[in-house]
KOLBA-629850 format. One record per atom (N, C-alpha, C): x, y, z; chain; residue number from 1; residue in one letter. Coordinates in Angstrom, 1 decimal, decimal comma. Layout:
BEGIN
+--------+--------+--------+---+-----+---+
!      X !      Y !      Z ! c !   k ! r !
+--------+--------+--------+---+-----+---+
!      X !      Y !      Z ! A ! NUM ! A !
...
+--------+--------+--------+---+-----+---+
//
This chain:
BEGIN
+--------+--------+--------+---+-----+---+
!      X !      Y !      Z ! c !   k ! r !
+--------+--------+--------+---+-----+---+
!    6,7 !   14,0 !   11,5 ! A !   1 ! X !
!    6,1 !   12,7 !   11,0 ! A !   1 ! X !
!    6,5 !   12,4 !    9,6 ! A !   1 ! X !
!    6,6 !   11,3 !    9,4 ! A !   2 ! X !
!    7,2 !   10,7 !    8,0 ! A !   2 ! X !
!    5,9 !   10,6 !    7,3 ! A !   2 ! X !
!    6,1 !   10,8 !    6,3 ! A !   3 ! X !
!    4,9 !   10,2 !    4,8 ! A !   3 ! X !
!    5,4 !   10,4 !    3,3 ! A !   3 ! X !
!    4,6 !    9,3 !    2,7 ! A !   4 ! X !
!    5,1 !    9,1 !    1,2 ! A !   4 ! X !
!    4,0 !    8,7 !    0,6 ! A !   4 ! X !
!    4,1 !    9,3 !   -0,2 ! A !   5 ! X !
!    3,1 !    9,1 !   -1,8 ! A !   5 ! X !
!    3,6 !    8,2 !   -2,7 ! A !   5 ! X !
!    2,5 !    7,1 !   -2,9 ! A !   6 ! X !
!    2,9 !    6,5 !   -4,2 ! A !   6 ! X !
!    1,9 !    6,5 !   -5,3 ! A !   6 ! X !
!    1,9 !    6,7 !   -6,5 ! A !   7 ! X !
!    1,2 !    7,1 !   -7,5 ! A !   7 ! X !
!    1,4 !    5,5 !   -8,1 ! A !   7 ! X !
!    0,4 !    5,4 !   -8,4 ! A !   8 ! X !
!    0,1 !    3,6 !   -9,5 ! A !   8 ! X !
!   -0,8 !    3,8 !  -10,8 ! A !   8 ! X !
!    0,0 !    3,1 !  -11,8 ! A !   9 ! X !
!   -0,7 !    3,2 !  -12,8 ! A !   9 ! X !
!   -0,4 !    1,5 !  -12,9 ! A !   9 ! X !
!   -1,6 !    1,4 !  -13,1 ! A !  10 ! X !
!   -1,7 !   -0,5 !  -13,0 ! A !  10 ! X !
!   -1,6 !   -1,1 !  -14,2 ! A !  10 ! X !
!   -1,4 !   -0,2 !  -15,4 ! A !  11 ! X !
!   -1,8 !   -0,9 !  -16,5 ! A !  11 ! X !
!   -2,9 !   -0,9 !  -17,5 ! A !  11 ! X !
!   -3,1 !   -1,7 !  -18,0 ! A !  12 ! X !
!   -4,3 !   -2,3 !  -18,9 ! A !  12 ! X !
!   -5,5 !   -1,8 !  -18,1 ! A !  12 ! X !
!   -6,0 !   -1,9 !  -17,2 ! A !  13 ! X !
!   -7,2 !   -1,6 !  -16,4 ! A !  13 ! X !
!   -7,4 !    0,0 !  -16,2 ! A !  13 ! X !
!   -6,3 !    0,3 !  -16,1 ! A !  14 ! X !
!   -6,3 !    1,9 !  -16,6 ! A !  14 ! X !
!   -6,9 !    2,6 !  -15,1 ! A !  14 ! X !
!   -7,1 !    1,9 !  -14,1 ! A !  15 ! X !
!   -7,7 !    2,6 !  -12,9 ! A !  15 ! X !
!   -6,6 !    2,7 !  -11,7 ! A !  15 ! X !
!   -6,3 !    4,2 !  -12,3 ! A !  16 ! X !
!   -4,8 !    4,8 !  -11,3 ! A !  16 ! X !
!   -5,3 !    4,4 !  -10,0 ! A !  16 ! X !
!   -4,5 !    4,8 !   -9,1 ! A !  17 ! X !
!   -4,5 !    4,6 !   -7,8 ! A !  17 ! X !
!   -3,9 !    6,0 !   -7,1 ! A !  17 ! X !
!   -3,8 !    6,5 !   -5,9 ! A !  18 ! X !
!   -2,5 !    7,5 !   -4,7 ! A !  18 ! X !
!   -2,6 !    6,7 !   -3,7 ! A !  18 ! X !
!   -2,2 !    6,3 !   -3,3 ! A !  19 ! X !
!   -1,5 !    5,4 !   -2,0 ! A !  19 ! X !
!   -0,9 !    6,6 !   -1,1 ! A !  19 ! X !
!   -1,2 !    6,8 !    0,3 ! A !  20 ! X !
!   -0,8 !    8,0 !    0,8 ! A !  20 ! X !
!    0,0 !    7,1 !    2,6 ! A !  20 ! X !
!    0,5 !    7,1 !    2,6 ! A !  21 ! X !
!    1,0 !    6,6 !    4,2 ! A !  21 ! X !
!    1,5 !    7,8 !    5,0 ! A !  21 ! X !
!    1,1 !    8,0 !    6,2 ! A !  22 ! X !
!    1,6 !    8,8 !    7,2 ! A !  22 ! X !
!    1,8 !    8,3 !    8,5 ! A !  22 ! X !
!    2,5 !    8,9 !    9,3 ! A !  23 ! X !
!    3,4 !    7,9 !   10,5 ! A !  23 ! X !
!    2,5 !    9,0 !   11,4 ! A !  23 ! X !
!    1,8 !    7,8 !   12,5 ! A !  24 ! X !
!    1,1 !    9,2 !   13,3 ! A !  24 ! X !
!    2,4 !    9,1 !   14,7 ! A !  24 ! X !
!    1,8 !    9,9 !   15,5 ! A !  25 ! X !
!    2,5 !   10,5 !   17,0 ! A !  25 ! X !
!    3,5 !    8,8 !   17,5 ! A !  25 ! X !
!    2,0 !    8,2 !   17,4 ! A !  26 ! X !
!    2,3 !    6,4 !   18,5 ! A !  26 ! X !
!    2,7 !    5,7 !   17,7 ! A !  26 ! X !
!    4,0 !    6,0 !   16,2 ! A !  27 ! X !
!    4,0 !    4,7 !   15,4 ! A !  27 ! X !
!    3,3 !    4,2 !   14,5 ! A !  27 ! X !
!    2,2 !    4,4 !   14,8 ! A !  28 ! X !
!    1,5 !    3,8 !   13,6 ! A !  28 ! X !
!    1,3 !    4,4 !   12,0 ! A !  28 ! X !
!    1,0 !    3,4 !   11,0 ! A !  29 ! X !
!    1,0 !    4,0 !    9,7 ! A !  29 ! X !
!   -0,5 !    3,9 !    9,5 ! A !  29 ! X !
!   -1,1 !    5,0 !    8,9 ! A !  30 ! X !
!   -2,5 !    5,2 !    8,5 ! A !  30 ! X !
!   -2,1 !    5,1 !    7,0 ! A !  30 ! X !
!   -2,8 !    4,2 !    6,1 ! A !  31 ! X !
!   -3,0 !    4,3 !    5,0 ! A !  31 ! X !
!   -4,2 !    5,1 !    4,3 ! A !  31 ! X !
!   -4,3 !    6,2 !    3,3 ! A !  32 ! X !
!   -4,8 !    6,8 !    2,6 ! A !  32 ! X !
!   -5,1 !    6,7 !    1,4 ! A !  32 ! X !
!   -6,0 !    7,8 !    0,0 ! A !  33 ! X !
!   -5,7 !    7,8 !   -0,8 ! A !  33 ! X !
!   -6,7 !    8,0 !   -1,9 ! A !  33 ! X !
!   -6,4 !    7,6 !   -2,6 ! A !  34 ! X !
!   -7,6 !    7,5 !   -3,9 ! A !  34 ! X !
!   -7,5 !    6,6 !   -5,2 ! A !  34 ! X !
!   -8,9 !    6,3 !   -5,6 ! A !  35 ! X !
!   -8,2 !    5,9 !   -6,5 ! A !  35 ! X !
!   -9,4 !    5,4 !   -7,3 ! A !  35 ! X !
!   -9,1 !    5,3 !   -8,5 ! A !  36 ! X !
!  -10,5 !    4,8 !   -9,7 ! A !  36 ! X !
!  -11,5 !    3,4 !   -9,4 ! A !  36 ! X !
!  -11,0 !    2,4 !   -9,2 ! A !  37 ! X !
!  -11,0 !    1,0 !   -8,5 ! A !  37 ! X !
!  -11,7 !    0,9 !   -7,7 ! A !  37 ! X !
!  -13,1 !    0,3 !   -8,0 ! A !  38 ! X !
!  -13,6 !    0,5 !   -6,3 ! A !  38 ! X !
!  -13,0 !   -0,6 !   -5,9 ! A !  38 ! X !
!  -13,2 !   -1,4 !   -6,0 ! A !  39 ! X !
!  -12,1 !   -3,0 !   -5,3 ! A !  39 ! X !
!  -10,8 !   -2,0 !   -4,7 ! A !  39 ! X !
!  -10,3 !   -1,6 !   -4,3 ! A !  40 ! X !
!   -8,8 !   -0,8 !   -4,2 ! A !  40 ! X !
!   -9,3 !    0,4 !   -3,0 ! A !  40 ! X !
!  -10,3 !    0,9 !   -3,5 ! A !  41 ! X !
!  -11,2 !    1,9 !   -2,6 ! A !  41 ! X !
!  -11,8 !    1,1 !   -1,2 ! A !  41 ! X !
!  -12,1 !   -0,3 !   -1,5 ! A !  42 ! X !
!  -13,0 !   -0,7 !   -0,8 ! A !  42 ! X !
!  -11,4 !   -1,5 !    0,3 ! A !  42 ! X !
!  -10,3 !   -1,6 !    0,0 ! A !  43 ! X !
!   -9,2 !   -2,2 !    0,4 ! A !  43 ! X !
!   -8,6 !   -0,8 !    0,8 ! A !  43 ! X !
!   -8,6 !    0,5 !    1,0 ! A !  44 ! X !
!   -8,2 !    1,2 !    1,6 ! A !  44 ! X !
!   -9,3 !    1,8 !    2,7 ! A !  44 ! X !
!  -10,3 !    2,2 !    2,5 ! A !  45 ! X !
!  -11,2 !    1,8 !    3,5 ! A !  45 ! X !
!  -11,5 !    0,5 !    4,3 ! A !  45 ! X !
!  -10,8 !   -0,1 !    4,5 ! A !  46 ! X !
!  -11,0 !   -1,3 !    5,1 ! A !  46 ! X !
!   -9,7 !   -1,3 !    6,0 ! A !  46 ! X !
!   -8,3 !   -0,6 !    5,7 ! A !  47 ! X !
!   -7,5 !   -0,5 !    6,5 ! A !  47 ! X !
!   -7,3 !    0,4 !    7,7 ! A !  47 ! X !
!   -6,9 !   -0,2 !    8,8 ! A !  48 ! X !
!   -7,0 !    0,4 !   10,1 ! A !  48 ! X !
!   -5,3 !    1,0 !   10,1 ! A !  48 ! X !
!   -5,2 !    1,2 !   11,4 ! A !  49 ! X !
!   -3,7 !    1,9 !   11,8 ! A !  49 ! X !
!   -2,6 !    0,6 !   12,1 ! A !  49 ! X !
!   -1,7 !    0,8 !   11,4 ! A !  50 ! X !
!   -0,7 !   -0,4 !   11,1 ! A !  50 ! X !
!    1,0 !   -0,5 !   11,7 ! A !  50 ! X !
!    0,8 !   -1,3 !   12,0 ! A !  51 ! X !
!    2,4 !   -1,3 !   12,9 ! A !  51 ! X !
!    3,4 !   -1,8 !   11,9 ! A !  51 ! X !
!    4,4 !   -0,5 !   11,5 ! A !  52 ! X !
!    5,4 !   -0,4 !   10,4 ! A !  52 ! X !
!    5,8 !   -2,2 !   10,8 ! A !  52 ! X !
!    6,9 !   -2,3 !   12,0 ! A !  53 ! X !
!    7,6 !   -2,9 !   12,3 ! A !  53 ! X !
!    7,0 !   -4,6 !   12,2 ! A !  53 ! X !
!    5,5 !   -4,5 !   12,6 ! A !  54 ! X !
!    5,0 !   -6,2 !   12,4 ! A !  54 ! X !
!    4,8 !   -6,4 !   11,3 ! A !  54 ! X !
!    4,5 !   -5,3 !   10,0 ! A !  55 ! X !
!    4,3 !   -5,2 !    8,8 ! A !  55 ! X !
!    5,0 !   -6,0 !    7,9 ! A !  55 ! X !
!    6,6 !   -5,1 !    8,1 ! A !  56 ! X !
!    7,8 !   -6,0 !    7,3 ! A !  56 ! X !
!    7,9 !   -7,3 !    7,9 ! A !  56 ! X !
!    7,7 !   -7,5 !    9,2 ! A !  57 ! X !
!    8,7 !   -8,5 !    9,9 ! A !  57 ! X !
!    7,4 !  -10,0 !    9,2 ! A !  57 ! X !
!    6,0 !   -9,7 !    8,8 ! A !  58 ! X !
!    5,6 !  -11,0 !    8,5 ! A !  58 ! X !
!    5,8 !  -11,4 !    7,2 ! A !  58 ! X !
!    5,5 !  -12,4 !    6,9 ! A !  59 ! X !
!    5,8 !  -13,2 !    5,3 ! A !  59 ! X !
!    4,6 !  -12,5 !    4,4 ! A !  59 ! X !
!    4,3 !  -12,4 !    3,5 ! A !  60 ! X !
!    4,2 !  -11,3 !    2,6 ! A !  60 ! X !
!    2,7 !  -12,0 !    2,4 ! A !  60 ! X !
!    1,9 !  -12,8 !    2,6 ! A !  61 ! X !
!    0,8 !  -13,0 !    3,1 ! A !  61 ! X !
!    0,1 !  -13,1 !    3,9 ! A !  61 ! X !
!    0,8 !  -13,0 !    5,2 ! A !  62 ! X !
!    0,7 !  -12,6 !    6,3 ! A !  62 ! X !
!    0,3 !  -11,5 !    6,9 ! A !  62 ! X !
!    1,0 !  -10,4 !    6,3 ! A !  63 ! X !
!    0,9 !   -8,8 !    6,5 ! A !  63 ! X !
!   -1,2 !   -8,4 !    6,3 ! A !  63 ! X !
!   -1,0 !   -7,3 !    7,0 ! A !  64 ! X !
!   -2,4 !   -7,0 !    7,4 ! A !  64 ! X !
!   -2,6 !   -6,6 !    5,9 ! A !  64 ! X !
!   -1,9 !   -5,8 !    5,0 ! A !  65 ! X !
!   -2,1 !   -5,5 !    4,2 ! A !  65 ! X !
!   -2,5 !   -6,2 !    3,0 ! A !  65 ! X !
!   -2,1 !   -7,7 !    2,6 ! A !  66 ! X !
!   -2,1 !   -8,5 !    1,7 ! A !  66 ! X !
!   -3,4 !   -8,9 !    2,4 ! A !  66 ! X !
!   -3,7 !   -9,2 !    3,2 ! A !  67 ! X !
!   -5,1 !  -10,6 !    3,7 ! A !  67 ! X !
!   -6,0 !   -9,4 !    4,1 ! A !  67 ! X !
!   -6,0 !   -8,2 !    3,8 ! A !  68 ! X !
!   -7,1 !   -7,6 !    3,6 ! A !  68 ! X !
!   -7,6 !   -7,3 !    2,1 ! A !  68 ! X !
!   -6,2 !   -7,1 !    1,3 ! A !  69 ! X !
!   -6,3 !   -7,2 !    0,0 ! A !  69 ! X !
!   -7,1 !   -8,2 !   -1,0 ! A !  69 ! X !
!   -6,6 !   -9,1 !    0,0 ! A !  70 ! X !
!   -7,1 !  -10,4 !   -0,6 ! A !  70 ! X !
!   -8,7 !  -10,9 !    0,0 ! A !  70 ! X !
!   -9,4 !  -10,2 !    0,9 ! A !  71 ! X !
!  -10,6 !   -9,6 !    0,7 ! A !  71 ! X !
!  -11,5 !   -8,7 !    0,2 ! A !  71 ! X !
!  -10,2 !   -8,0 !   -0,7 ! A !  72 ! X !
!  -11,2 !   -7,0 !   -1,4 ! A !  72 ! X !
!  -11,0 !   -7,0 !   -3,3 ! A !  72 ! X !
!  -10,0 !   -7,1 !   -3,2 ! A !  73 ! X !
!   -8,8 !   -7,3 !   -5,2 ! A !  73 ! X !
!   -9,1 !   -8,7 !   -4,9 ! A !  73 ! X !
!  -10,1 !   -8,7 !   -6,6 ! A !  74 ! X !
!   -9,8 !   -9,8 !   -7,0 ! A !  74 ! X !
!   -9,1 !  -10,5 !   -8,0 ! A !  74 ! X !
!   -7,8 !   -9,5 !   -8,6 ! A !  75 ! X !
!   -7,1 !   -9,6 !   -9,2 ! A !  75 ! X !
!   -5,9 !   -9,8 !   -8,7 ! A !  75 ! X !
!   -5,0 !  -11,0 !   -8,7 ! A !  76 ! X !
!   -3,9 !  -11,2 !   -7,9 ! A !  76 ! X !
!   -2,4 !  -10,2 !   -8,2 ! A !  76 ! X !
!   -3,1 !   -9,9 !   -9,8 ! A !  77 ! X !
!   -1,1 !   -9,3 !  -10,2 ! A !  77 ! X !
!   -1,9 !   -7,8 !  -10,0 ! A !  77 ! X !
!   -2,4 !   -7,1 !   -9,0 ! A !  78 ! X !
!   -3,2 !   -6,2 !   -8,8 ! A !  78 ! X !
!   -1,4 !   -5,4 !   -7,9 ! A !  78 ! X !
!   -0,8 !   -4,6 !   -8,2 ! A !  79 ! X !
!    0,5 !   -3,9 !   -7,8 ! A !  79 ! X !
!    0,2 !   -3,1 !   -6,5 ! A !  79 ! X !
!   -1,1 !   -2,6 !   -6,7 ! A !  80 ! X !
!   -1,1 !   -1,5 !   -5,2 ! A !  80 ! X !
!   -0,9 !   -2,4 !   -4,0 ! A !  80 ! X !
!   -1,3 !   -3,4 !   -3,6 ! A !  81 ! X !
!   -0,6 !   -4,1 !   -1,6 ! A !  81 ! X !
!    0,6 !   -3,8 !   -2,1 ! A !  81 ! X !
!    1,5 !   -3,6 !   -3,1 ! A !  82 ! X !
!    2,9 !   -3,9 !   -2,7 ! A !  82 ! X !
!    3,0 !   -2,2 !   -2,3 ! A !  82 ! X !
!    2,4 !   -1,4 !   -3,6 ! A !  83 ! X !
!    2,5 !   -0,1 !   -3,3 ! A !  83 ! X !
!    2,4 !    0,5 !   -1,9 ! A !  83 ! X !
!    1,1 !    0,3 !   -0,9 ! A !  84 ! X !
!    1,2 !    0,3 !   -0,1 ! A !  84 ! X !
!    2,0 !   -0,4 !    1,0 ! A !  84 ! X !
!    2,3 !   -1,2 !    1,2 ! A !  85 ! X !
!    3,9 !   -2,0 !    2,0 ! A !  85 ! X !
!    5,0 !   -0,6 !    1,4 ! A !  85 ! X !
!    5,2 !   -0,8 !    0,3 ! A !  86 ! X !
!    6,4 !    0,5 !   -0,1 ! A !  86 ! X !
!    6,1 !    1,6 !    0,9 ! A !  86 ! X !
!    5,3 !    2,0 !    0,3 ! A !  87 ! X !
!    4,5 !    3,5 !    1,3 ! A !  87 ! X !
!    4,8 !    3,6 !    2,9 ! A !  87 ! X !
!    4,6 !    2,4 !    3,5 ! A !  88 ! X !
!    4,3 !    2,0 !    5,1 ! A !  88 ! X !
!    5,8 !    2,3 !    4,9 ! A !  88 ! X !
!    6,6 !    1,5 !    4,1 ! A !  89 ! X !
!    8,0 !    1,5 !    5,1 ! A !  89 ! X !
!    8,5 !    2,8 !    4,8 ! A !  89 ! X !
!    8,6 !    3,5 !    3,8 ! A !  90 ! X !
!    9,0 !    4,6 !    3,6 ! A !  90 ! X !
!    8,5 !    5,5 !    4,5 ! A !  90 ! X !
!    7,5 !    6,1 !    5,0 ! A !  91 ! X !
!    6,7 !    6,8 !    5,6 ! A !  91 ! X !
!    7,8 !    6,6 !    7,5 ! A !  91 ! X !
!    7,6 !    5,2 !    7,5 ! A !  92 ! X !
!    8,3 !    5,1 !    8,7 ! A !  92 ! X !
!    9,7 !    4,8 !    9,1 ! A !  92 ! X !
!   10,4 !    5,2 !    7,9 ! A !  93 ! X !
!   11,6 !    5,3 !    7,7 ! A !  93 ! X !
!   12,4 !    3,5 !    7,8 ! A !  93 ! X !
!   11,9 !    2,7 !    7,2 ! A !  94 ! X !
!   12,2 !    1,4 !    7,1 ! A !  94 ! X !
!   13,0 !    1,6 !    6,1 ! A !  94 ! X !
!   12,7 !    2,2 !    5,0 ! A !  95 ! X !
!   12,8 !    2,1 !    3,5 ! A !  95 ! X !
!   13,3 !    3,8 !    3,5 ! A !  95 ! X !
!   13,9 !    3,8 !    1,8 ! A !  96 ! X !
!   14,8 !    5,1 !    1,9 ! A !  96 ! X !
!   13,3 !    5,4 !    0,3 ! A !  96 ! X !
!   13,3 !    6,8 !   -0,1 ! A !  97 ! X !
!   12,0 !    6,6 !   -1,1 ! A !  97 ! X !
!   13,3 !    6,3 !   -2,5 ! A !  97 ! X !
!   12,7 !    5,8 !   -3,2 ! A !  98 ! X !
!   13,3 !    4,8 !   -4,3 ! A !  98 ! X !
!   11,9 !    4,4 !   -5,5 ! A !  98 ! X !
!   12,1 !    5,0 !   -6,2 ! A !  99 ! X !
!   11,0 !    4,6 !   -7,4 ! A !  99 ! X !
!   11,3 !    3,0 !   -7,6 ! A !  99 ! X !
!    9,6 !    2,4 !   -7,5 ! A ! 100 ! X !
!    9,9 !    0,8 !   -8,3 ! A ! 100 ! X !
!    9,3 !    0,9 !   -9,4 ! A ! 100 ! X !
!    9,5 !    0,0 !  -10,7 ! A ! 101 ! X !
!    9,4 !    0,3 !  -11,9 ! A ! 101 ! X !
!    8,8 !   -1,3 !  -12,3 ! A ! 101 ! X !
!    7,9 !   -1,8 !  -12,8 ! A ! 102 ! X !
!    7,5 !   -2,8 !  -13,5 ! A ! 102 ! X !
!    7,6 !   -2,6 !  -14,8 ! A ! 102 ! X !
!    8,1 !   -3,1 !  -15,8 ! A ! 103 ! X !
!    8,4 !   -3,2 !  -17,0 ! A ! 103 ! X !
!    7,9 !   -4,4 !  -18,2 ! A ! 103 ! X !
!    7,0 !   -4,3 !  -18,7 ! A ! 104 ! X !
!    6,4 !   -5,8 !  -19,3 ! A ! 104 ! X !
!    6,6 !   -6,0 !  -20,5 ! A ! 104 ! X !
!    7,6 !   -6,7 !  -21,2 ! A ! 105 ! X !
!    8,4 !   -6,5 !  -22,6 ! A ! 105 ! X !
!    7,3 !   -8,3 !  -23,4 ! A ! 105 ! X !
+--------+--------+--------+---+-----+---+
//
């Protein structure tokens, strides 16, 4: 089974996150994890078992993961949905693991 960790430090708000993705038996990605944030906590508890493949394939507001987000973060430049999409594809071998880096000069 594939899985990947992604660790988030959001910034200014100062409330880390772990983002945990694992590929179970039938395909699917279960998202995991922890994190300071209850908005973020209440957005990983709220995710069910996720199909890698419909995941990437919709428009980026589309994905189960954004329009649940977007019922729970009420902060838009909020990094963990993306963390988690990273997570899902890596876990299911869509993606190769590759650190992303935000940089704010």
């Amino acid at each position: 089974m594939g899985e990947c960790t992604v660790d988030v430090d959001p910034g200014v708000c100062k409330l880390k996150t772990t983002v945990k993705a694992v590929l179970t038996d039938d395909g699917s990605v279960l998202i995991s994890g922890e994190s300071d944030c209850p908005n973020v906590t209440k957005l990983i508890e709220a995710l069910g078992p996720l199909s890698p493949w419909n995941e990437v394939a919709l428009p980026l507001c589309e994905t189960t993961v954004y329009k649940t987000a977007n019922t729970c973060i009420p902060h838009a430049a909020c990094p963990v949905p993306c963390a988690m999409m990273k997570a899902l594809e890596v876990a299911s071998e869509l993606a190769i693991k590759h650190d992303v880096c935000l940089r704010i000069h």
